[in-house]
C-alpha positions as CSV (number, residue, x, y, z in Angstrom):
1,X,0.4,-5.3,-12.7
2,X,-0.9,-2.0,-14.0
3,X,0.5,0.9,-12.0
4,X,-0.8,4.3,-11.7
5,X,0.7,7.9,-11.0
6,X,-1.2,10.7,-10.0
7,X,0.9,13.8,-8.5
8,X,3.0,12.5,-5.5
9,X,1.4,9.1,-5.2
10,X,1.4,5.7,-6.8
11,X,-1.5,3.1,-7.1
12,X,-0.3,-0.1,-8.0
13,X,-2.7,-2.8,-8.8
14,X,-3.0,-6.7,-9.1
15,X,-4.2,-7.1,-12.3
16,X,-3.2,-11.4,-12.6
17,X,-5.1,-12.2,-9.4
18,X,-2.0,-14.3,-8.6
19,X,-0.9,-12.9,-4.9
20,X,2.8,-14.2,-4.8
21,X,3.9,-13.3,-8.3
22,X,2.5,-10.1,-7.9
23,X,4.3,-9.3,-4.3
24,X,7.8,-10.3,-6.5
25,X,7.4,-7.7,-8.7
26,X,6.5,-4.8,-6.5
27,X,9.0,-6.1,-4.2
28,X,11.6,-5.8,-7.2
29,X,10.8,-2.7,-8.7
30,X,9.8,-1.1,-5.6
31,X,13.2,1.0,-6.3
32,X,11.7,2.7,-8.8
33,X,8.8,4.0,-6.5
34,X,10.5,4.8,-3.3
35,X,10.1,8.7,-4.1
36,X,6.5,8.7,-4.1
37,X,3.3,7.7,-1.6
38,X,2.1,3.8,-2.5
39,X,-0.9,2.7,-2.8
40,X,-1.4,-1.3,-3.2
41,X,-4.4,-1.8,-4.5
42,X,-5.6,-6.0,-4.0
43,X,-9.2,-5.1,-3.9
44,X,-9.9,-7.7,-6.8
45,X,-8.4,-10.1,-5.2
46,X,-10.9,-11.9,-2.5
47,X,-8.9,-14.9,-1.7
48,X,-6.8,-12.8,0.8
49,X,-5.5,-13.6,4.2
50,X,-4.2,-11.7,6.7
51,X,-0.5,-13.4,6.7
52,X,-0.9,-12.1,3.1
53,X,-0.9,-8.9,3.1
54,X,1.7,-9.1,6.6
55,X,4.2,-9.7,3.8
56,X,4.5,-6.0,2.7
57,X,5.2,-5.1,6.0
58,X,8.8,-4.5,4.7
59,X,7.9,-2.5,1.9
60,X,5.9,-0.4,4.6
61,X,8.7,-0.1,7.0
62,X,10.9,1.1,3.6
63,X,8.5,3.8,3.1
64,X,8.1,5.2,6.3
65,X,11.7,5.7,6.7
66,X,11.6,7.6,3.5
67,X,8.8,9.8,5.0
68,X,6.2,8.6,2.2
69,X,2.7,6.9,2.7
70,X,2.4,2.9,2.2
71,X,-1.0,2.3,2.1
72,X,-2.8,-1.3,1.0
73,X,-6.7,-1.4,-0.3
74,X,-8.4,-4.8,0.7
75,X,-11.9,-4.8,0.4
76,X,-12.9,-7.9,2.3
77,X,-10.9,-8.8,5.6
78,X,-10.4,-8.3,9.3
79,X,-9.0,-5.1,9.7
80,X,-8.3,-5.7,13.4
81,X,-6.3,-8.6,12.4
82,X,-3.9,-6.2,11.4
83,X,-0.6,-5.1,12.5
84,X,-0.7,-1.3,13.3
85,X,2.3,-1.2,11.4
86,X,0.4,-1.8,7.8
87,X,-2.2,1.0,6.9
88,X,-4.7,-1.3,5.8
89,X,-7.9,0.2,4.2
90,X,-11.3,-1.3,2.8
91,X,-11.6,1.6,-0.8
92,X,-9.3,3.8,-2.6
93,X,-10.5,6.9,-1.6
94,X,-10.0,6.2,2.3
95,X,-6.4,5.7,0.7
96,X,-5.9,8.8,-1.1
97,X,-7.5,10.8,2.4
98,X,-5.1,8.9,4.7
99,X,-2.2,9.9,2.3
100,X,-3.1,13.5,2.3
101,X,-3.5,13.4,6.2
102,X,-0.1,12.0,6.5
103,X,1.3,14.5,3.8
104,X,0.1,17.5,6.5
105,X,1.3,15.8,9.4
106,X,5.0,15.3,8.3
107,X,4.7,18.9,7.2
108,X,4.0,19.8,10.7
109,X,6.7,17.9,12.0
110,X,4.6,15.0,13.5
């Protein structure tokens, strides 16, 4: 797991390429990142299923409470698939741009 700050957000990335192990560890130390906007970054991994990435739907649902951005990068998968609930996005850079448009609508009260 190799996690990354820049400013107000986190990137954290699967760097074993083993899914379940790596959802403990977020899921465990996600204390530690509750302050900030999260990215999850699984792009690596191509063996990903939907009901996969469903299981940081309580991470997501931590987040928003908090008021911060809980975004996961997957590169290959049916986005439709989805729940509306995840923010689920094919590159880190649509990431970082959905972060900042949720920064500026909580700072306009949305």
């Amino acid at each position: 797991m190799k996690v990354d700050q820049k400013g107000h957000t986190v990137t954290i990335k699967d760097t074993q390429g083993d899914f379940k192990s790596f959802l403990e560890k977020v899921t465990q130390q996600f204390k530690t990142f509750e302050k900030q906007n999260v990215i999850i970054d699984l792009s690596a991994n191509d063996k990903l299923t939907e009901s996969d990435v469903k299981l940081f739907l309580p991470l997501s649902k931590q987040q928003k409470k908090a008021k911060k951005s809980f975004i996961i990068v997957v590169s290959d998968l049916d986005f439709n698939a989805i729940s509306d609930k995840l923010a689920v996005v094919p590159s880190l850079l649509e990431a970082h741009d959905i972060i900042e448009m949720e920064e500026i609508e909580r700072d306009l009260g949305f």
